[in-house]
TORKOL-4160 file (C-alpha; in steps of 0.2 Angstrom, whole numbers, padded with zeros to 4 digits, m for minus):
241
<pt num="1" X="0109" Y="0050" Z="0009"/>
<pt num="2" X="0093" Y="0041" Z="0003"/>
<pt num="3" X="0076" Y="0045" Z="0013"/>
<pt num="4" X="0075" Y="0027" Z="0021"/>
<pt num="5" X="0093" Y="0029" Z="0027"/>
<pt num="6" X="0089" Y="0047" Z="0033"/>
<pt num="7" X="0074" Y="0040" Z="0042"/>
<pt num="8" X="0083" Y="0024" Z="0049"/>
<pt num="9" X="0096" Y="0036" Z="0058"/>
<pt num="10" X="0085" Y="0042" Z="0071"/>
<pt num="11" X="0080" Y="0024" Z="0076"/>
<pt num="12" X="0097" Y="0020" Z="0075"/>
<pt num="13" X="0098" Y="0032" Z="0091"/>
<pt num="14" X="0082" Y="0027" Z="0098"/>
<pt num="15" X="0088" Y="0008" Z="0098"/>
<pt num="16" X="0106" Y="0013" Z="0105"/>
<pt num="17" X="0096" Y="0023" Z="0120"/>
<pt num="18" X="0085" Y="0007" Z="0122"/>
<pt num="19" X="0100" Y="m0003" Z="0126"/>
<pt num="20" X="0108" Y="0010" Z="0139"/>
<pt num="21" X="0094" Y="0013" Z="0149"/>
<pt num="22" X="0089" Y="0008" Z="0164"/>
<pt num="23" X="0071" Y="0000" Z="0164"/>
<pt num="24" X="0064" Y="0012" Z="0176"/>
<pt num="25" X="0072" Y="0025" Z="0163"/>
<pt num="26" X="0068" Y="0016" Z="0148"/>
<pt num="27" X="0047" Y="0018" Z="0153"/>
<pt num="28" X="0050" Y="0035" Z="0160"/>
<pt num="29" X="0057" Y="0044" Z="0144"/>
<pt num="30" X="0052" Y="0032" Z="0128"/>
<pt num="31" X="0033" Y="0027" Z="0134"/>
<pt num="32" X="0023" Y="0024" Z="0120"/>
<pt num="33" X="0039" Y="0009" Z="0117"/>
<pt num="34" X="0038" Y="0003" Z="0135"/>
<pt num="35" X="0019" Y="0005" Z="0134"/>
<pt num="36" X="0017" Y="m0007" Z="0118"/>
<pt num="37" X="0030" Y="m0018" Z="0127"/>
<pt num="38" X="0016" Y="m0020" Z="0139"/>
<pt num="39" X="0000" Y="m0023" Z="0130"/>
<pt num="40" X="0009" Y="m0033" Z="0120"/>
<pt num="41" X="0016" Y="m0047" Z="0135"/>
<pt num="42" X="m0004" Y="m0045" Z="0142"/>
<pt num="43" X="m0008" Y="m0049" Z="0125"/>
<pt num="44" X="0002" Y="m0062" Z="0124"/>
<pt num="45" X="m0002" Y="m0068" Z="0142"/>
<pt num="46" X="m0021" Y="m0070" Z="0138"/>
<pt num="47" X="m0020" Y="m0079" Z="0123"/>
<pt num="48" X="m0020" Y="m0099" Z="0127"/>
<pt num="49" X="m0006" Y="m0110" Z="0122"/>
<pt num="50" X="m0007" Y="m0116" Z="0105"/>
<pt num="51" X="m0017" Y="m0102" Z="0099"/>
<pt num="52" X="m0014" Y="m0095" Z="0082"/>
<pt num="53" X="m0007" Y="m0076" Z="0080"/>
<pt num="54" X="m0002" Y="m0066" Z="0066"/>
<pt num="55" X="0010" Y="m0051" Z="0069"/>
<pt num="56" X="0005" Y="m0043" Z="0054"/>
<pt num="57" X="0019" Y="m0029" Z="0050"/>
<pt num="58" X="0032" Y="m0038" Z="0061"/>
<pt num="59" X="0047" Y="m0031" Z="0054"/>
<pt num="60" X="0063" Y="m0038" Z="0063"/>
<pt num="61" X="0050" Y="m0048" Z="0074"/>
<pt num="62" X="0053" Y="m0037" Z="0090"/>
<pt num="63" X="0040" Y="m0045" Z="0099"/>
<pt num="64" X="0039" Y="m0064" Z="0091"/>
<pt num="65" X="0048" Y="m0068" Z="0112"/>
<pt num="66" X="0032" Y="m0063" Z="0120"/>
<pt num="67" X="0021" Y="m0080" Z="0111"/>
<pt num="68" X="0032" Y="m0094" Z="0115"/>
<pt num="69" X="0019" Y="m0102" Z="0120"/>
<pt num="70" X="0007" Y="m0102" Z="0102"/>
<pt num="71" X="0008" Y="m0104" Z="0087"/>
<pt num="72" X="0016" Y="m0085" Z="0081"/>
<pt num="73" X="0017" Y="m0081" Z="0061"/>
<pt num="74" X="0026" Y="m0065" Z="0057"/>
<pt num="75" X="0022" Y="m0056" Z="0039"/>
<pt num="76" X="0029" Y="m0041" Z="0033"/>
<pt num="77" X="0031" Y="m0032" Z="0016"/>
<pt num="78" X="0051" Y="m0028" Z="0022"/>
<pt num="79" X="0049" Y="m0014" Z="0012"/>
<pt num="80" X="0050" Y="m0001" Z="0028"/>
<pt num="81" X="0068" Y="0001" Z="0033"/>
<pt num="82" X="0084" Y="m0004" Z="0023"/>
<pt num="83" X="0093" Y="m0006" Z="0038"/>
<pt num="84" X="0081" Y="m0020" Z="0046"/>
<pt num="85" X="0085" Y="m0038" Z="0045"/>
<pt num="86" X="0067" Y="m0045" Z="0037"/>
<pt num="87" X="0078" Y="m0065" Z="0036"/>
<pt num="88" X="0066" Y="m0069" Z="0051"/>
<pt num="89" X="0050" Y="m0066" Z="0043"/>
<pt num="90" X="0038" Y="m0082" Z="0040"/>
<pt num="91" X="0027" Y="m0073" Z="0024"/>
<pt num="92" X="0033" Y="m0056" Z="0014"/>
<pt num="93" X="0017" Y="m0051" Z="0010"/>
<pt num="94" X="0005" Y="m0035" Z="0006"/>
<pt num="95" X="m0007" Y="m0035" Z="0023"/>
<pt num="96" X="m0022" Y="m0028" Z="0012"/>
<pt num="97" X="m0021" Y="m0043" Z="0003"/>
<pt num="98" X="m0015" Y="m0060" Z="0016"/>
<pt num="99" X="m0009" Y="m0078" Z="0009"/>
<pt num="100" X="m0021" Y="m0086" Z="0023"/>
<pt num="101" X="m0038" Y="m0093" Z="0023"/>
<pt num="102" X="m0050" Y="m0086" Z="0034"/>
<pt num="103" X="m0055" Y="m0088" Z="0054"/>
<pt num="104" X="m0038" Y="m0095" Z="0054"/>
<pt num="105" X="m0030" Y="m0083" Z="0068"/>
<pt num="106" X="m0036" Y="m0082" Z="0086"/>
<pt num="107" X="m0026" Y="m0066" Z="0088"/>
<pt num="108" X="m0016" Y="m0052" Z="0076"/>
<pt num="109" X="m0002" Y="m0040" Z="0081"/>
<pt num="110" X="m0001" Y="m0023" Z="0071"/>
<pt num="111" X="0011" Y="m0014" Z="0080"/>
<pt num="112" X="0014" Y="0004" Z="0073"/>
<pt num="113" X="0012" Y="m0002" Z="0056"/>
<pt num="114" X="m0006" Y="0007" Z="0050"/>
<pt num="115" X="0003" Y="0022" Z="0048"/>
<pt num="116" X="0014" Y="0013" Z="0034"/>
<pt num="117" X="0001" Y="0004" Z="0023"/>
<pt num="118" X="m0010" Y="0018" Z="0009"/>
<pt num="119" X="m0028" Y="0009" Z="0011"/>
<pt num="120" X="m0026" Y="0007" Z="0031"/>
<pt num="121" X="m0048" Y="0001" Z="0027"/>
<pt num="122" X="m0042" Y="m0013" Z="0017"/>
<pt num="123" X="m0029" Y="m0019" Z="0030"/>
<pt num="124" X="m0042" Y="m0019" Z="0043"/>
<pt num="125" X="m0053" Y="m0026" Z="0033"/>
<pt num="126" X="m0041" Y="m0039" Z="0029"/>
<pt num="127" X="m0035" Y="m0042" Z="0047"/>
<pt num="128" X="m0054" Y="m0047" Z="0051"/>
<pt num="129" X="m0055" Y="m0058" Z="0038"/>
<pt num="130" X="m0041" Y="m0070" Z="0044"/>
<pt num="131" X="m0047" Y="m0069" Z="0061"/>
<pt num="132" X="m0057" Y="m0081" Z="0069"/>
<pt num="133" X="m0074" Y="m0078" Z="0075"/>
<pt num="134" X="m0070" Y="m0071" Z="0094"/>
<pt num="135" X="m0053" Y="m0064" Z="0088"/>
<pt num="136" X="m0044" Y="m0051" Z="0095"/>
<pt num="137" X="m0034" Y="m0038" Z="0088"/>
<pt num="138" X="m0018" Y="m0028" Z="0097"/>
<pt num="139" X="m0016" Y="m0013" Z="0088"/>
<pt num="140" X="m0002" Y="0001" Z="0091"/>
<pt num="141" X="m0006" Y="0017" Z="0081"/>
<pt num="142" X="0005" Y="0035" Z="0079"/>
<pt num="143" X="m0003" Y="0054" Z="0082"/>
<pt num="144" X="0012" Y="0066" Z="0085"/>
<pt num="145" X="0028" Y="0057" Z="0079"/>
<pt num="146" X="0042" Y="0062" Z="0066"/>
<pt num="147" X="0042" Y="0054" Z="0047"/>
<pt num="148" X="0048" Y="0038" Z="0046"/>
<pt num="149" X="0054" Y="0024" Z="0035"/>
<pt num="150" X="0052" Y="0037" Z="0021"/>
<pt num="151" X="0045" Y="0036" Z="0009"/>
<pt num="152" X="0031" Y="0024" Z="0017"/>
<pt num="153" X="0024" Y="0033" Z="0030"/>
<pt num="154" X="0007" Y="0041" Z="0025"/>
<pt num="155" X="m0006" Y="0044" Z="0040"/>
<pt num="156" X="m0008" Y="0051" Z="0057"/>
<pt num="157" X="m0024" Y="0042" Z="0067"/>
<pt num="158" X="m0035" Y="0051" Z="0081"/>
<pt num="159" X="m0044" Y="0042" Z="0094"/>
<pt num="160" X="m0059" Y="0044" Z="0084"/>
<pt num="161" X="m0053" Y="0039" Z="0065"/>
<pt num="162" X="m0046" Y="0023" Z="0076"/>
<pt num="163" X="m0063" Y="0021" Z="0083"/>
<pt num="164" X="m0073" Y="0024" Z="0065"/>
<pt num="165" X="m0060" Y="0013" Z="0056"/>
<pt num="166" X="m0061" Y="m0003" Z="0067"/>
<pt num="167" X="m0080" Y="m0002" Z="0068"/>
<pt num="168" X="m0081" Y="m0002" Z="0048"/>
<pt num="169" X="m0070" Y="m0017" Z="0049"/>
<pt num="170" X="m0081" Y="m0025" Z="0059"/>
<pt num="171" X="m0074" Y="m0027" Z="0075"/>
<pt num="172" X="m0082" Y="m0024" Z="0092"/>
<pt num="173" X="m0076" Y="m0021" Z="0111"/>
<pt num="174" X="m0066" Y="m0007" Z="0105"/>
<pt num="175" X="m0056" Y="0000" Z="0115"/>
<pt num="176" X="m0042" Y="0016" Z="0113"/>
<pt num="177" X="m0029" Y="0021" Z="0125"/>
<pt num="178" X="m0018" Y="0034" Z="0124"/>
<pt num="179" X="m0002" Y="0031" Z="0126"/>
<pt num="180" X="0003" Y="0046" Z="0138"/>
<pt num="181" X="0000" Y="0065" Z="0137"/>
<pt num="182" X="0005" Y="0083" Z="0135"/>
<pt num="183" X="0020" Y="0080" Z="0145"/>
<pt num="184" X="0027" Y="0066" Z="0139"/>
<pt num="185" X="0023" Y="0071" Z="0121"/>
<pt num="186" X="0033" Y="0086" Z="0125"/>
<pt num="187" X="0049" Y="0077" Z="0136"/>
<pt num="188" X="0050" Y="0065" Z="0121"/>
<pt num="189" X="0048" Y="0081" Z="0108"/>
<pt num="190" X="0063" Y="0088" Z="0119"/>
<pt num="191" X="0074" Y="0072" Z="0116"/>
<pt num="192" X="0071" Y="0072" Z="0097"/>
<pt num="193" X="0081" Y="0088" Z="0099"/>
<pt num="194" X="0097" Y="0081" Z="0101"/>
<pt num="195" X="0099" Y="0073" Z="0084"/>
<pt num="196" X="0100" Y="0091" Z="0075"/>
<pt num="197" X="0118" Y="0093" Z="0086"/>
<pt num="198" X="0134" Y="0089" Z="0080"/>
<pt num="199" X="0152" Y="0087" Z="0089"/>
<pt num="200" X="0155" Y="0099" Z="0103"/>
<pt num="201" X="0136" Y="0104" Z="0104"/>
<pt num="202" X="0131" Y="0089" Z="0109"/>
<pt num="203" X="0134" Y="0090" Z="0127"/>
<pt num="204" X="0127" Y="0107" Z="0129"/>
<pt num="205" X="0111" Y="0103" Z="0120"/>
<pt num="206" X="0109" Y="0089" Z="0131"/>
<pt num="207" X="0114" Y="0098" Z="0147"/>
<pt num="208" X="0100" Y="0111" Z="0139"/>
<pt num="209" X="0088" Y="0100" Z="0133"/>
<pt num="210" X="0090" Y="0085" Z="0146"/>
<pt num="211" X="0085" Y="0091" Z="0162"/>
<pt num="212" X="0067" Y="0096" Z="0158"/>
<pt num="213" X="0066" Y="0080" Z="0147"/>
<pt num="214" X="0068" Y="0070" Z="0161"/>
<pt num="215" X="0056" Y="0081" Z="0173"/>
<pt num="216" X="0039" Y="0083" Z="0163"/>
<pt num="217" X="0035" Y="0068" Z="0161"/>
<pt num="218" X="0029" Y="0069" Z="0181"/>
<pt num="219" X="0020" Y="0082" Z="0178"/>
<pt num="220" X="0008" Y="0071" Z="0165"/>
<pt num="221" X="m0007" Y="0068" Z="0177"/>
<pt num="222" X="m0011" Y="0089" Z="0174"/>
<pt num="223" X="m0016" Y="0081" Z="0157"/>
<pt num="224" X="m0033" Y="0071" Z="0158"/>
<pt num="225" X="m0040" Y="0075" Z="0141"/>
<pt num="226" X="m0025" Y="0067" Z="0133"/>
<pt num="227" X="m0028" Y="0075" Z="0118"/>
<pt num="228" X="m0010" Y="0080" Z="0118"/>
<pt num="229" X="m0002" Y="0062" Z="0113"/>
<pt num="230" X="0012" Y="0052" Z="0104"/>
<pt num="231" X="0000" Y="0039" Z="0100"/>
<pt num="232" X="m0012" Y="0022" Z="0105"/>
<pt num="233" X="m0014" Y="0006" Z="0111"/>
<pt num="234" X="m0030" Y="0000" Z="0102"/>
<pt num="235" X="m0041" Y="m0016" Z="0108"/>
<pt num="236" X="m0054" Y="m0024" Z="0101"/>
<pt num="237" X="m0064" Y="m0043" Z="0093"/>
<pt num="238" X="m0074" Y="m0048" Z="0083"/>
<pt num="239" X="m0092" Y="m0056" Z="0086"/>
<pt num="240" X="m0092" Y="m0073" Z="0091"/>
<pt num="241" X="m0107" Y="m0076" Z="0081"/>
């Protein structure tokens, strides 16, 4: 088996589990998706009608629904996963280097997709460059998660690296959440579990590995600092003037 199919198995699982939970479920056990969900539609919700936005790593286009109401241009390298459908992209293209001229967005989408470029400067840089003055930028970044769409996968980001990255690319108002804590991190570490069991162990590991899963995520509030995380939710703009 190739890396990128060995990597696309997982999601493969994650995207079966997506479809069979419940909603309540869905935000309970796979946060940091149901949390970029989120921002995501209040992105979108912000944004007027007409208004020009790049989803810049778009891959498959998961959230090109949410800007029904502007103008929504999805670019990707399609390089990530073999398995994805890329036939909906408007522009294959590097993002450190963007076919657009500049100031021409009012908003840009990179949604878990820093973690997959080598120069993560020079796509920021870039992304600031096609953004209009005022822009504003949705960014969705990894800290504890498995290796993915190998053999492009190359960084891990901390709150701070976000925070220094964004400011050297010139943009302003930043703001980083976490997405979740200790707990979660751990309930979703748990889940991840089940993918090394085979045949008849698969409904004792789950019976094992299940039950806690489902409970730690309660206990996440114990966990302020949220050092302990899967990832972030990163805001910010540029200057107006």
């Amino acid at each position: 088996m190739s890396p990128s199919r060995a990597a696309a198995r997982p999601r493969t699982r994650y995207a079966a589990v997506e479809r069979w939970l419940p909603a309540f479920l869905h935000r309970h056990l796979l946060y940091f998706e149901a949390a970029i969900d989120e921002a995501v539609a209040r992105f979108a919700a912000e944004l007027p009608e007409g208004a020009r936005v790049l989803d810049a790593g778009a891959g498959e286009g998961r959230h090109a629904g949410c800007f029904r109401l502007q103008r929504y241009v999805s670019v990707d390298l399609g390089v990530g996963d073999e398995g994805w459908n890329y036939g909906r992209l408007d522009c294959v293209a590097d993002l450190a280097a963007l076919p657009f001229p500049s100031g021409y967005f009012d908003g840009c989408l990179n949604m878990v997709t820093l973690e997959h470029v080598r120069q993560p400067e020079l796509v920021l840089r870039e992304l600031a460059r096609v953004l209009a003055r005022g822009g504003r930028l949705l960014m969705a970044v990894p800290l504890e998660w498995e290796v993915h769409q190998a053999p492009h996968d190359y960084y891990r980001y901390t709150r701070h690296g976000m925070a220094y990255l964004l400011t050297q690319a010139g943009f302003i108002d930043v703001r980083i959440i976490a997405a979740g804590g200790y707990f979660r991190l751990l309930s979703r570490r748990l889940l991840n579990g089940l993918q090394f069991f085979r045949g008849p162990w698969v409904v004792p590991a789950g019976l094992l590995l299940g039950p806690p899963a489902l409970v730690l995520p309660l206990l996440d509030g114990l966990d302020r600092d949220r050092n302990f995380t899967m990832g972030y939710i990163c805001s910010a703009r540029l200057p107006s003037s």
